[in-house]
N, C-alpha and C positions, 0 to 999 in steps of 0.2 A: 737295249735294256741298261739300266745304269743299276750300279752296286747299293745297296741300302746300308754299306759300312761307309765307305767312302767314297760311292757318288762317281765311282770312274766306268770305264766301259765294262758293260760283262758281254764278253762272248761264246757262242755256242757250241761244245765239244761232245766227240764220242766218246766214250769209254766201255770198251768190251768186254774188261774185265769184270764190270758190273751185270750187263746182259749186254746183247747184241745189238740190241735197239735204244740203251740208255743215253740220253742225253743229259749233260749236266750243262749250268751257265758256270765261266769259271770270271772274276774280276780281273785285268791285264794288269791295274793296280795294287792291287794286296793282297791278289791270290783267295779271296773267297769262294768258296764253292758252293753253288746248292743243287740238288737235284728234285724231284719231283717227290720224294722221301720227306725229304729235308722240306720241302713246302710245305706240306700238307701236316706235320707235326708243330711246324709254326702256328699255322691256323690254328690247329686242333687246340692247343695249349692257349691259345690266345684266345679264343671262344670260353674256354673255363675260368679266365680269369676275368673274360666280363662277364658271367654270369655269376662270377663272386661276388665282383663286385654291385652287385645290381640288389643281388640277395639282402648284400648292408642292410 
């Protein structure tokens, strides 16, 4: 997977602290993180604002 900030490697971690089963991607580059949270708000937010734009 490559990082969508800077395009370097993301790879795939546990974190327990979140649940037991959470995986996040973290970048070896600039330390980005996203988790499956953090996707799916991307989406969401990005879907409303092509529907704004659409609306024009």
């Amino acid at each position: 997977m490559t990082c969508q900030k800077c395009k370097g490697l993301m790879i795939e971690e546990q974190h327990p602290e979140l649940a037991p089963e959470a995986l996040v991607h973290r970048c070896l580059n600039c330390g980005l993180v996203l988790d499956s949270l953090i996707q799916k708000n991307r989406l969401t937010s990005r879907r409303g604002k092509d529907s704004l734009l659409h609306a024009a």
